[in-house]
C-alpha positions as CSV (number, residue, x, y, z in Angstrom):
1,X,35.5,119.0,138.8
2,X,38.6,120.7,139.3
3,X,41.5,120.0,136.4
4,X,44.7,119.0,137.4
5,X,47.5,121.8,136.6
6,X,49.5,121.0,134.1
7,X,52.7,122.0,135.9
8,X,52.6,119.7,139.6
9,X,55.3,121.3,142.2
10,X,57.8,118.7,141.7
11,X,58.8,117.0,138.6
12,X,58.0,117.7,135.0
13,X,54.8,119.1,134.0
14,X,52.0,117.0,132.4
15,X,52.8,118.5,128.8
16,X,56.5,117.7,128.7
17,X,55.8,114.4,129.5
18,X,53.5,114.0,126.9
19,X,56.0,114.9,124.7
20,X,59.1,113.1,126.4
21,X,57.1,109.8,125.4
22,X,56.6,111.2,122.0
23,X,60.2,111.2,121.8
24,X,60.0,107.5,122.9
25,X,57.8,106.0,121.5
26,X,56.5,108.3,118.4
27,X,52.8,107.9,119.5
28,X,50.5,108.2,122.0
29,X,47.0,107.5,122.8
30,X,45.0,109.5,124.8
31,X,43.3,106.7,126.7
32,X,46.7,105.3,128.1
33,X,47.7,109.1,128.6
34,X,45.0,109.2,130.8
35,X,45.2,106.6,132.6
36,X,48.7,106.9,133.4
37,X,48.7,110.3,134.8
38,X,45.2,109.7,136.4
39,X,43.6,112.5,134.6
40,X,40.3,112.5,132.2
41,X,40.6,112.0,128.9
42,X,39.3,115.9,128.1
43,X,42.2,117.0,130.1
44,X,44.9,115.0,128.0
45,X,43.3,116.2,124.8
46,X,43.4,119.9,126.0
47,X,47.4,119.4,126.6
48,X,47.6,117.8,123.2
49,X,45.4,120.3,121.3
50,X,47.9,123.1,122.9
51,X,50.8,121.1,122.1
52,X,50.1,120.8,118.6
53,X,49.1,124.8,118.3
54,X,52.6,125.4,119.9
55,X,53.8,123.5,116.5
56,X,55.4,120.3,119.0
57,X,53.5,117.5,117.6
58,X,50.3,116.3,115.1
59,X,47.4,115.7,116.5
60,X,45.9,112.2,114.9
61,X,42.4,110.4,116.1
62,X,42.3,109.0,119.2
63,X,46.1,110.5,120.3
64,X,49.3,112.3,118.7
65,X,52.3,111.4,116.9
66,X,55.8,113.3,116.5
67,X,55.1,116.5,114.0
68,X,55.6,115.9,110.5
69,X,57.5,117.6,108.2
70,X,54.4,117.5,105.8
71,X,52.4,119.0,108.8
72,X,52.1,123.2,108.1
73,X,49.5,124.0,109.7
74,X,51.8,125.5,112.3
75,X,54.9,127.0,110.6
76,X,58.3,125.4,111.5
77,X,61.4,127.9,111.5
78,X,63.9,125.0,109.8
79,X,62.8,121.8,108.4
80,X,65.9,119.7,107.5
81,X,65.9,118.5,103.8
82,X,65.7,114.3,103.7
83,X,68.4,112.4,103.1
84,X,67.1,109.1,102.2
85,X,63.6,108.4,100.7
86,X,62.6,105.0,101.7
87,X,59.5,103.0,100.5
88,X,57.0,101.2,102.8
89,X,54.9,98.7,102.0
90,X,52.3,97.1,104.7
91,X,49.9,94.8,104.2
92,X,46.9,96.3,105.8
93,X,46.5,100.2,106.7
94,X,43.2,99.9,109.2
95,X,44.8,97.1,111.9
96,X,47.6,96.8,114.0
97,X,50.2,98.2,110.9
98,X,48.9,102.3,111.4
99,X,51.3,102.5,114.9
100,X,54.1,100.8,113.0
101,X,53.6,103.2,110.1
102,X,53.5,106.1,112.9
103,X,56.8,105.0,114.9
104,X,58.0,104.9,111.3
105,X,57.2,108.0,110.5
106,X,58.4,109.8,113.6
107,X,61.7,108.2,113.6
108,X,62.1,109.4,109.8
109,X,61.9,113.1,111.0
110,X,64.8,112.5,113.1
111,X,67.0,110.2,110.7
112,X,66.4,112.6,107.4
113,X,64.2,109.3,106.0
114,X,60.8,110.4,103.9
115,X,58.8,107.3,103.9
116,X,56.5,106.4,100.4
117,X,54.0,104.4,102.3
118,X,51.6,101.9,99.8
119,X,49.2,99.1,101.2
120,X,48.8,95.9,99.5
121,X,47.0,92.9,100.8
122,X,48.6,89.6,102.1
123,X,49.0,88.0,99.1
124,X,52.5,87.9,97.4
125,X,51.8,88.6,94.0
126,X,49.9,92.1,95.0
127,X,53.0,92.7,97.6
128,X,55.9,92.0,94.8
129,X,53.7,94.6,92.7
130,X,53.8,97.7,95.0
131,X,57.2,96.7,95.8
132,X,57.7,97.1,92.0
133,X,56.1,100.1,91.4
134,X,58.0,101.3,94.2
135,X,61.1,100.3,92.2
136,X,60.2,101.5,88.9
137,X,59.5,105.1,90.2
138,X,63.5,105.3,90.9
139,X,63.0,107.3,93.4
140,X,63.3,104.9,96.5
141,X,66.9,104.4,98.5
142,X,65.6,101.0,99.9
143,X,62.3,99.7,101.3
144,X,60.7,98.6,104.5
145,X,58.2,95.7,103.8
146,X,56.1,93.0,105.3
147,X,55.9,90.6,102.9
148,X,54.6,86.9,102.9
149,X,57.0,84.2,104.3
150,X,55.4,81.2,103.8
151,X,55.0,78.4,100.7
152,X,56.7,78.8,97.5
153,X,55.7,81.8,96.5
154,X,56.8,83.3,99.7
155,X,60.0,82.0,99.8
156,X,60.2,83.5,96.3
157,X,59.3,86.6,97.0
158,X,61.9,86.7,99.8
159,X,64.6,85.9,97.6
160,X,63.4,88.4,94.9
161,X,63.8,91.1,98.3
162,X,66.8,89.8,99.0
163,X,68.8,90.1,95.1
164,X,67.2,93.3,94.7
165,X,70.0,96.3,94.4
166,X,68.9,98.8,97.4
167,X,68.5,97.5,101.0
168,X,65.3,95.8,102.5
169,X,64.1,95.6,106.2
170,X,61.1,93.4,107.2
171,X,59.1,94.5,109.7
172,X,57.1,91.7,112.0
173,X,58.7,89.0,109.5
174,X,61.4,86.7,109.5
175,X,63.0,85.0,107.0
176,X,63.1,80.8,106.9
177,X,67.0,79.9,108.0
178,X,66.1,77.0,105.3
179,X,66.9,80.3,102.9
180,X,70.2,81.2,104.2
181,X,69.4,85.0,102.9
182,X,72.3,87.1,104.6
183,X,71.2,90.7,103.2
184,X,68.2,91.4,104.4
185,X,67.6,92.8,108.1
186,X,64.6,91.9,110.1
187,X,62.8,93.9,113.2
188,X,60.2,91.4,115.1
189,X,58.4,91.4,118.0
190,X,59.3,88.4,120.1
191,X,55.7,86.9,120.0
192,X,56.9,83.0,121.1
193,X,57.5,85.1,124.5
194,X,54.0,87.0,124.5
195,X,53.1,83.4,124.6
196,X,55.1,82.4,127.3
197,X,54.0,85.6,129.4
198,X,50.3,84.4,128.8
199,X,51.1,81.3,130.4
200,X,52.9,82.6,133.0
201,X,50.3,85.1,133.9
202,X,47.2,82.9,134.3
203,X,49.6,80.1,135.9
204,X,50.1,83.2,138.7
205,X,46.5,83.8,139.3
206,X,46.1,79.7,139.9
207,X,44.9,78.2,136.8
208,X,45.6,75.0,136.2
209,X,43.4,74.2,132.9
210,X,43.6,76.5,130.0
211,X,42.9,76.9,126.3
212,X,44.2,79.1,123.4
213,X,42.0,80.3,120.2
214,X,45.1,81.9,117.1
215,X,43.8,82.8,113.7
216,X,44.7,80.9,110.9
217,X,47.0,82.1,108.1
218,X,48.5,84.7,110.9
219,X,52.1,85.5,110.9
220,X,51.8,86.3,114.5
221,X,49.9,82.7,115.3
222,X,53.1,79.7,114.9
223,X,55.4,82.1,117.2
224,X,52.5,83.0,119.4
225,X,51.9,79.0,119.6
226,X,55.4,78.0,120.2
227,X,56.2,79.7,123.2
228,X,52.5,79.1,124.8
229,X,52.9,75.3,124.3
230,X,56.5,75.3,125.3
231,X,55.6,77.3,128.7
232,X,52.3,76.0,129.5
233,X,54.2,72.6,129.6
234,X,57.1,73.4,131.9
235,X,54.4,75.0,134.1
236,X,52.5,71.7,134.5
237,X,49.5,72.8,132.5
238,X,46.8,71.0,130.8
239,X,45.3,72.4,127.7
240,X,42.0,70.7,126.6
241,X,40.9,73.4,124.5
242,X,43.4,74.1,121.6
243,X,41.3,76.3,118.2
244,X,42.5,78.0,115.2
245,X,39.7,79.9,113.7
246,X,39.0,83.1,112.0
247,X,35.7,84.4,113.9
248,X,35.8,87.5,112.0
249,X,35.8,86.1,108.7
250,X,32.6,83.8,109.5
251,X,28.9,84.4,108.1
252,X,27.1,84.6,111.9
253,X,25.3,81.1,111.4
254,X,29.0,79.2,111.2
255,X,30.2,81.3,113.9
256,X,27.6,81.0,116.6
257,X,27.8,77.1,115.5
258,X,31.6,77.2,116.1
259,X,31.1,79.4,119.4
260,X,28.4,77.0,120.1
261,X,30.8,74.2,120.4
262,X,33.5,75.5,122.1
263,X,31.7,76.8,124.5
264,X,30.7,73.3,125.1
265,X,33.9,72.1,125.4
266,X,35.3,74.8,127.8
267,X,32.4,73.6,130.3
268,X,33.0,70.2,129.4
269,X,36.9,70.0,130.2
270,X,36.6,72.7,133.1
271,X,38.8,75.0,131.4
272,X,39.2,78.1,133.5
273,X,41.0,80.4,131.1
274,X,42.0,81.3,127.4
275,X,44.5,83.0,125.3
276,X,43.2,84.0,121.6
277,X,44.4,86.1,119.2
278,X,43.4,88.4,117.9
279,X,41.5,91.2,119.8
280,X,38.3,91.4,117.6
281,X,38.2,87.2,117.7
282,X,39.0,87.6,121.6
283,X,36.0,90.8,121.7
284,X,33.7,88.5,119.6
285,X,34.2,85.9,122.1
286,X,33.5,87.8,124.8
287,X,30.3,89.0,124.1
288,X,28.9,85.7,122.9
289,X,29.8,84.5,126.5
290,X,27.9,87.5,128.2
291,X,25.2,86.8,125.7
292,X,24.9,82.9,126.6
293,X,24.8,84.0,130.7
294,X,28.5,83.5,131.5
295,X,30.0,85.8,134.5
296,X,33.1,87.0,133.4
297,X,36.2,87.0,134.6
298,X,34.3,84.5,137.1
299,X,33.6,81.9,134.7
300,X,36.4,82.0,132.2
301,X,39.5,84.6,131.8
302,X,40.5,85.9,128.8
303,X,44.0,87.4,127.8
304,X,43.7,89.4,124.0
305,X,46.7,89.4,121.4
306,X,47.4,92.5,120.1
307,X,46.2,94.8,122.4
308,X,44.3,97.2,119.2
309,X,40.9,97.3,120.7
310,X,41.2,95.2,123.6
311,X,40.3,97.8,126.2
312,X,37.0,98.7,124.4
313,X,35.9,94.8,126.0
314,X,33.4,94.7,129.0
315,X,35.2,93.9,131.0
316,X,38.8,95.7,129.7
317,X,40.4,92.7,128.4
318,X,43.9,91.7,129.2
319,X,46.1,91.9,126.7
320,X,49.6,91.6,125.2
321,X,51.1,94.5,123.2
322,X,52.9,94.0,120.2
323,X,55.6,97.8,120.6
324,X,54.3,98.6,117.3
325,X,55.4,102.2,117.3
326,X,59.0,100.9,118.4
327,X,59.1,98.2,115.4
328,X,58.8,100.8,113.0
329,X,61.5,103.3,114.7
330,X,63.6,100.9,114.9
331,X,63.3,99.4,111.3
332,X,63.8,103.3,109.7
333,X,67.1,103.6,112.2
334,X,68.3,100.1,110.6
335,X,68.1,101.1,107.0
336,X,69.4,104.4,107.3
337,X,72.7,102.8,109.1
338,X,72.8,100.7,105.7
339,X,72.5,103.3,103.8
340,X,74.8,105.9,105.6
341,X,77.6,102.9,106.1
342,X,76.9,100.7,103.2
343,X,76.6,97.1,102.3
344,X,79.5,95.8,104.5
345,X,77.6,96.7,107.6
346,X,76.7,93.5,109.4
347,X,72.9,92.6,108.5
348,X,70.8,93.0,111.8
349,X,68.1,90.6,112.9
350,X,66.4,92.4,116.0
351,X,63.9,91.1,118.3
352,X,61.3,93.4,120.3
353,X,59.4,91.7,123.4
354,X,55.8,92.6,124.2
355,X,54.4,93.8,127.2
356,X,51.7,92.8,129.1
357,X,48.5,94.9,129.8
358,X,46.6,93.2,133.1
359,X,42.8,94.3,132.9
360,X,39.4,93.1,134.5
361,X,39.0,90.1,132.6
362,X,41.6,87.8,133.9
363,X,41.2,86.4,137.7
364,X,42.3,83.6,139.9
365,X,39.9,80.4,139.1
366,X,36.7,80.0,141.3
């Protein structure tokens, strides 16, 4: 098999397009390299592998992010000092929050921000004490932070954030209008309209009975909810089968009980189709369906939230995908504004829409 130049005739070569969505986006993948340019895989991580020799960007697993100035394995000729040091704080550092940390990171090399990144969990009290230590280094400018948003101690924390002498972004939060905080600024994907593209998709391909599956506790879950339901409706819908359940979290005997059940119930109410978030509840799903004799997509399509692993499903599953790189570009390019222009600049509250990835397991109803 012959490899595809990496310089076509027309156009720009392979390698500067690699690194023109770099620029975009501040990671890639090599899968969805691939795919996109209709090459094999090998061949995307040969450009990359060059790429990062040539000292253009930092090779990471599965893909490549903008180079880091903390990267010297390839000598750069000028690294800029950084202006601002900024401190991070996600709550987990294996799921969905490494591409936000990476768009982060690559839109820090261009602003002058060095990010202090610290995981916590999702509790509040474990996030208000990495904030602190944060804090009580004296080192940090301001902070980008996830933190909880719901309950009392939520709400407390937000307001703690909020009184708190440097400037705060959230990333994938919001905080409660109930609160009236005006300091803070917020960067969110628009997950109520994931929702709605869900709907919209499998109403497309003809179904007319449908089901969703969120996990409970989820940030993501009440907006995810809110524009399914609302959309589902003004498309005439019916949905029979509505679960909130953490598959992933279950010993096996409660989960193949729970699986057992709805399975029953999709037969039962003839529902052709689900939405379920997340992508391993959505994986887990899937393969106790194969496992029980179910033809899929014949039988039942499935669209995945998140779109983290969702491609790894057999079939691909379709998915929606959070722009998690562009969440955390877009968050470091907010609070250096603040910090470059001060307090009086207005407080931002931006929203991010999701895309939708259309694999092998959704298809019209038989």
């Amino acid at each position: 098999m012959t490899e595809e130049p990496s310089t076509p005739r027309f156009g720009l070569s392979r390698r500067e397009r690699i690194l023109d969505e770099l620029r975009r986006t501040g990671a890639v993948r090599v899968a969805d390299l691939a795919r996109e340019f209709g090459v094999a895989e090998l061949t995307i991580r040969r450009d990359i592998t060059t790429l990062a020799d040539r000292g253009l960007l930092t090779r990471v697993h599965g893909g490549a992010v903008l180079r880091s100035v903390l990267d010297t394995t390839v000598p750069r000729t000028v690294v800029a000092a950084p202006q601002f040091r900024v401190g991070m704080v996600v709550p987990s550092l294996s799921y969905y929050w490494p591409q936000v940390v990476a768009g982060a990171r690559s839109a820090g090399i261009d602003a002058g921000v060095q990010l202090v990144l610290r995981g916590a969990s999702y509790a509040a009290a474990d996030q208000r004490r990495q904030i602190t230590a944060l804090l009580e280094a004296g080192t940090v400018h301001g902070l980008i932070v996830a933190p909880e948003t719901e309950g009392a101690d939520g709400h407390a924390l937000l307001a703690w954030l909020d009184a708190l002498p440097v400037p705060v972004v959230l990333v994938e939060r919001r905080t409660p209008a109930a609160l009236a905080l005006t300091r803070m600024q917020t960067v969110a994907t628009d997950h109520a309209f994931g929702g709605a593209l869900a709907a919209g998709h499998l109403a497309a391909l003809g179904h007319r009975r449908v089901g969703v599956l969120t996990s409970p506790q989820s940030p993501t879950s009440a907006g995810l909810r809110h524009g399914w339901s609302r959309t589902v409706a003004e498309l005439g819908l019916t949905v029979d089968v509505d679960r909130d359940a953490a598959l992933d979290r279950m010993e096996a005997p409660a989960r193949a009980a729970f699986l057992a059940a709805l399975l029953r119930e999709i037969r039962d109410t003839s529902t052709t189709a689900l939405l379920v978030h997340s992508d391993p509840q959505a994986l887990l799903l899937q393969q106790h369906l194969q496992d029980e004799g179910w033809r899929l997509p014949d039988d039942l399509s499935l669209i995945a939230y998140d779109d983290e692993v969702a491609e790894h499903g057999s079939p691909p599953l379709t998915a929606l995908r959070p722009p998690k790189q562009h969440v955390g570009r877009r968050a470091v390019e907010l609070i250096r504004d603040r910090l470059r222009e001060g307090p009086n600049r207005p407080a931002e509250r931006v929203e991010v829409a999701p895309a939708l990835h259309v694999r092998a397991s959704t298809t019209a109803p038989r």
